[in-house]
GUZA-568975 format. One record per residue (C-alpha): residue in three letters; residue number from 0; x, y, z. Coordinates in steps of 0.2 Angstrom, whole numbers, plus 2048, in hexadecimal, padded with zeros to 3 digits. Layout:
N
NODE   r   k   X   Y   Z
NODE ala NUM   X   Y   Z
...
This chain:
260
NODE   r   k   X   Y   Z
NODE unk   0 A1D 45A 876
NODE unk   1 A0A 45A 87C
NODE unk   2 9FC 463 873
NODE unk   3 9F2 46E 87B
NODE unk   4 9E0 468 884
NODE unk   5 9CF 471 882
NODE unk   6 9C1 46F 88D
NODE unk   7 9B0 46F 884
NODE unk   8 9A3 47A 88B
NODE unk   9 999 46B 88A
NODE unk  10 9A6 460 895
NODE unk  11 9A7 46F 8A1
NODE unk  12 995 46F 8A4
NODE unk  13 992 45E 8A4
NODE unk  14 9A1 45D 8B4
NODE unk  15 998 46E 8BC
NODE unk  16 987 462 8BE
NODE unk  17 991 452 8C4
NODE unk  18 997 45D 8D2
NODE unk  19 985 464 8D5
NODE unk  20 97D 455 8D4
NODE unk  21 98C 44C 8E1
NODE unk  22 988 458 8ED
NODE unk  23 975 458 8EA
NODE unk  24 96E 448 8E8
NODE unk  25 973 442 8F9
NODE unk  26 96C 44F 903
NODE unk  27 95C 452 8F6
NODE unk  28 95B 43F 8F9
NODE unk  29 95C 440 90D
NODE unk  30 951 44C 90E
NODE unk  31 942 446 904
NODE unk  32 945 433 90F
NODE unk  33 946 43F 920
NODE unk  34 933 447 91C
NODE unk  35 92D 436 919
NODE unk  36 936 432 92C
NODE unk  37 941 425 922
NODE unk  38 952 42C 926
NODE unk  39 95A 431 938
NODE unk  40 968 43E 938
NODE unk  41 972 435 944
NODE unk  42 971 425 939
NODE unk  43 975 431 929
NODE unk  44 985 438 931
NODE unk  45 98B 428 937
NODE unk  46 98C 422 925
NODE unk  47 995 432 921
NODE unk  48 9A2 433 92E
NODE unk  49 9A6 420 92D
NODE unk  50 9A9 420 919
NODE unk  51 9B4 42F 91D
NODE unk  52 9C0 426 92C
NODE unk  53 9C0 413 91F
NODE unk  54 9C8 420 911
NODE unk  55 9D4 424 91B
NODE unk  56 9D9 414 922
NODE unk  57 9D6 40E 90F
NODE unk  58 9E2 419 909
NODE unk  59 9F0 415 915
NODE unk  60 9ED 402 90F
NODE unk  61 9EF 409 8FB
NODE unk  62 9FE 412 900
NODE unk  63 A05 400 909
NODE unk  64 9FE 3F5 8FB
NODE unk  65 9FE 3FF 8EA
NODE unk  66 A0E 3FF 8E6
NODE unk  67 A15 404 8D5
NODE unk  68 A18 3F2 8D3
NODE unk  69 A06 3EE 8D5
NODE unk  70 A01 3FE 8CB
NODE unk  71 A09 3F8 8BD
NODE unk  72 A00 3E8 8BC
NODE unk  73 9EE 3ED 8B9
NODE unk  74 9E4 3E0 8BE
NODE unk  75 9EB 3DF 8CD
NODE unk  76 9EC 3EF 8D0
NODE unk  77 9D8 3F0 8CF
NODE unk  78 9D8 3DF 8D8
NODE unk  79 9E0 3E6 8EA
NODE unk  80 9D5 3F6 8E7
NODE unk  81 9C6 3EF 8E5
NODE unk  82 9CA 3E3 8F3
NODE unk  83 9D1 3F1 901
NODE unk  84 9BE 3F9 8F9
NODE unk  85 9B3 3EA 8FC
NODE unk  86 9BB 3E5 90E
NODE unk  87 9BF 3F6 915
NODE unk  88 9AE 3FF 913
NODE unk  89 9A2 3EF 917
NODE unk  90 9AC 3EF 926
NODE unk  91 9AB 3FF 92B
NODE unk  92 999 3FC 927
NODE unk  93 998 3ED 934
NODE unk  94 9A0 3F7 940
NODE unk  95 995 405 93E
NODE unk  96 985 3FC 941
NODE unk  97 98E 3F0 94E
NODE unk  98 993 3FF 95B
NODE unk  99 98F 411 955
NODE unk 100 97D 40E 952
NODE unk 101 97A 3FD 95E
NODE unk 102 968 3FE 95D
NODE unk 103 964 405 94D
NODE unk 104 95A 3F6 944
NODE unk 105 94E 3FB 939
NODE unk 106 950 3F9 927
NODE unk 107 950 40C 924
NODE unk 108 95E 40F 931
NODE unk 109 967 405 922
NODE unk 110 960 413 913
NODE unk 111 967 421 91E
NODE unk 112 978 419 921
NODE unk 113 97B 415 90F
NODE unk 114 974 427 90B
NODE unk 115 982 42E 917
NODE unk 116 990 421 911
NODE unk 117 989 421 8FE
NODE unk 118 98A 434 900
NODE unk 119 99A 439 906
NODE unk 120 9A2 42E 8F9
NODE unk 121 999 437 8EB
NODE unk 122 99B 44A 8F3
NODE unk 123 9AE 447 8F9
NODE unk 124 9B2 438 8EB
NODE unk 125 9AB 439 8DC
NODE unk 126 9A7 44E 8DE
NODE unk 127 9B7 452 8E2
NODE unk 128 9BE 44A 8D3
NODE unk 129 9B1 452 8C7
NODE unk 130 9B5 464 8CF
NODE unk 131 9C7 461 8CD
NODE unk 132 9C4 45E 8BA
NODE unk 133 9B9 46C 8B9
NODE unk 134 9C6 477 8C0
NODE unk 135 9D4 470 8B6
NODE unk 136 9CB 470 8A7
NODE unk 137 9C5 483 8A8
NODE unk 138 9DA 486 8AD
NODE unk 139 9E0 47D 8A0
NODE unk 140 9D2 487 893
NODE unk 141 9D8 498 899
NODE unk 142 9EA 494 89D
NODE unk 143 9F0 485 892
NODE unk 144 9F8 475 896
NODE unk 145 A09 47B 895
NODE unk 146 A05 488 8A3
NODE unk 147 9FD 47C 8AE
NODE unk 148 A0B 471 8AE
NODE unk 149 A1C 47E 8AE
NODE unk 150 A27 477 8BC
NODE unk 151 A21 465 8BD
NODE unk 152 A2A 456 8BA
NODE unk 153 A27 44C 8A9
NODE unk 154 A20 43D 8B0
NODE unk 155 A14 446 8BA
NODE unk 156 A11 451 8AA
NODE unk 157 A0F 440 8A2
NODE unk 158 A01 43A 8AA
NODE unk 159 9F9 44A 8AD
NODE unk 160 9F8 44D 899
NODE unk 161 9EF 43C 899
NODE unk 162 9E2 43E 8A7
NODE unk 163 9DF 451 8A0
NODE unk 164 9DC 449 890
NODE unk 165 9D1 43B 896
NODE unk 166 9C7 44B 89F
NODE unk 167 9C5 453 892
NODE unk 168 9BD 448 887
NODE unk 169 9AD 44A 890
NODE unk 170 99A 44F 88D
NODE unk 171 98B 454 896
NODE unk 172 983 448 88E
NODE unk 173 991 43A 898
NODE unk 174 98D 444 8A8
NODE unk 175 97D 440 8A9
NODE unk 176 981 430 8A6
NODE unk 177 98C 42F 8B5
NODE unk 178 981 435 8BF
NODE unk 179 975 426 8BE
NODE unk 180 982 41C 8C2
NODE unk 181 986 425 8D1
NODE unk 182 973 422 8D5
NODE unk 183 973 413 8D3
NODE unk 184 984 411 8DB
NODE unk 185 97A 41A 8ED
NODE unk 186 96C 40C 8E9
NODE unk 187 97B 400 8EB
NODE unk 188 981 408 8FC
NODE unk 189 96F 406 904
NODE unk 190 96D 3F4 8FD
NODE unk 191 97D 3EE 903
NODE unk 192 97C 3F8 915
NODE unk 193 96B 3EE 916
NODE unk 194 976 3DF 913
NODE unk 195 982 3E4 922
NODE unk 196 972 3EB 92E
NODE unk 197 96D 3D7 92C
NODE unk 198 97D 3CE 930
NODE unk 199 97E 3D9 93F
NODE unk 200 96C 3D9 946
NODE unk 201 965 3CA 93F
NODE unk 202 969 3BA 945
NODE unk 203 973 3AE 93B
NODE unk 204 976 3BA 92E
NODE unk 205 98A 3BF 930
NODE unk 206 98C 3B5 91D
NODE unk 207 984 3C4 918
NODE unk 208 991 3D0 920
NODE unk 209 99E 3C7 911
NODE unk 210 992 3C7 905
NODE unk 211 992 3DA 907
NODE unk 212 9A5 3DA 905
NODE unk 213 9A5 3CE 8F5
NODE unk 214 998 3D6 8EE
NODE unk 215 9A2 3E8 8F0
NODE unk 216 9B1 3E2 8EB
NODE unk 217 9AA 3DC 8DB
NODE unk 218 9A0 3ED 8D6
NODE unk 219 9B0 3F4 8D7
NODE unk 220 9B9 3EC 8CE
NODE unk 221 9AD 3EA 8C0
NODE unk 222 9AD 3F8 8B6
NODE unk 223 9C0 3F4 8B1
NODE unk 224 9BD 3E1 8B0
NODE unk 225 9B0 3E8 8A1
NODE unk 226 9BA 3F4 896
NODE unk 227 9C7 3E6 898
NODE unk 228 9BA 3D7 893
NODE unk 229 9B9 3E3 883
NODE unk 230 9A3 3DF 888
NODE unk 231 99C 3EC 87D
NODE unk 232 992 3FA 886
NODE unk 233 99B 3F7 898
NODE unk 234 994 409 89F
NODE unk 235 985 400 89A
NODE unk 236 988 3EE 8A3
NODE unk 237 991 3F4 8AF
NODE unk 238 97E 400 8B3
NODE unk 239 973 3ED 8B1
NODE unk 240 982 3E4 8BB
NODE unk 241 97F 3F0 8CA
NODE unk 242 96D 3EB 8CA
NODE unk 243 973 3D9 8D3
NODE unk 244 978 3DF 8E4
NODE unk 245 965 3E9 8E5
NODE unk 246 95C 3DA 8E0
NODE unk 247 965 3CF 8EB
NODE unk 248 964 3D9 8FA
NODE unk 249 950 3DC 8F6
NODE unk 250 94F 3C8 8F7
NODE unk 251 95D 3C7 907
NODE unk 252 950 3D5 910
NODE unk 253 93F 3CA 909
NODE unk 254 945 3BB 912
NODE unk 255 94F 3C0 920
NODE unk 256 948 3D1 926
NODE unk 257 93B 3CC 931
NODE unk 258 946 3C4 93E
NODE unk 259 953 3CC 949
């Protein structure tokens, strides 16, 4: 019923270096900001523990809210998700800043949170899931798909065959790709924990606290909203698009930054 799947060498080493580079880039990043005194630890880790407790309560909302009604409605499946995204991390990003670091200020107290926060959704996120296909793909290249999936159930089978698929079509070329979007994606985390550092040090500024949480809620749910626009190149717009949030948090930290 399903034909077999074959990893490329190429797709295989192309998922080794998105794992390398998940777990890398944050620290290699932290590290060269700590020499140039940039970066506290303390700041860093706060980002990482509080992205780690919003999943959680993040996933208990999915399980409440994503229901296989709503999954079968796209759109608005991407809608909530995006949504529970947007609002959820901003506000565990306001919370962070409000009570576990009271006191940390500085604009580069905002770079080491959104390293730590940036960071641990790239290692424990989008890592995971790259080691996971990694894995499956050498499994599925030494023991076949059949074998993988003796004993399951064939909807489950089902959607396996299509995400296995989907994995396999993959280069190194495409992961290198990807990991300039994660880059830019951790440029994204400072920006908008800039954004959130404001609206809770700086007076009259809690607007900016919202803008964060719209403006997270839209990234997320634009790289669907492209593919389904049918707007050519959307890896491509979707890379230029992300450029907004950056630019508009360069301009909220130009005007507002000198004032607490």
């Amino acid at each position: 019923m399903y034909g077999e799947i074959t990893f490329s060498a190429d797709a295989l080493w192309g998922y080794v270096y998105e794992v390398l580079f998940s777990v890398c880039f944050p620290i290699l990043l932290f590290i060269i900001l700590r020499r140039r005194h940039v970066c506290r630890v303390r700041v860093l880790l706060t980002g990482f523990v509080t992205y780690f407790l919003v999943s959680l309560v993040r996933q208990g909302f999915r399980v409440l809210l994503l229901t296989d009604s709503v999954r079968q409605l796209p759109a608005l499946f991407y809608t909530v998700s995006a949504l529970l995204s947007g609002v959820l991390e901003e506000l565990g990003r306001y919370l962070a800043f409000r009570y576990a670091l009271d006191g940390f200020s500085d604009g580069r107290d905002a770079v080491a949170y959104g390293i730590g926060h940036g960071g641990m959704e790239q290692m424990f996120g989008n890592g995971l899931q790259s080691f996971s296909f990694l894995w499956w793909g050498m499994d599925c290249n030494s023991k076949g798909f059949a074998a993988m999936t003796a004993g399951m159930e064939p909807e489950r089978i089902s959607a396996f065959y299509d995400k296995l698929t989907a994995a396999a079509d993959n280069s190194f070329l495409w992961s290198l790709l990807t990991s300039i979007a994660w880059a830019e994606s951790m440029a994204n985390h400072i920006a908008l924990s800039v954004l959130v550092l404001m609206a809770v040090h700086y007076r009259g500024q809690r607007n900016l606290l919202f803008a964060a949480m719209a403006i997270h809620t839209f990234m997320d749910i634009l790289p669907p909203l492209l593919v389904w626009t049918g707007i050519p190149l959307p890896f491509a717009a979707d890379l230029i698009i992300m450029l907004i949030p950056i630019i508009f948090t360069v301009k909220m930290w130009k005007k507002y930054g000198g004032g607490a």
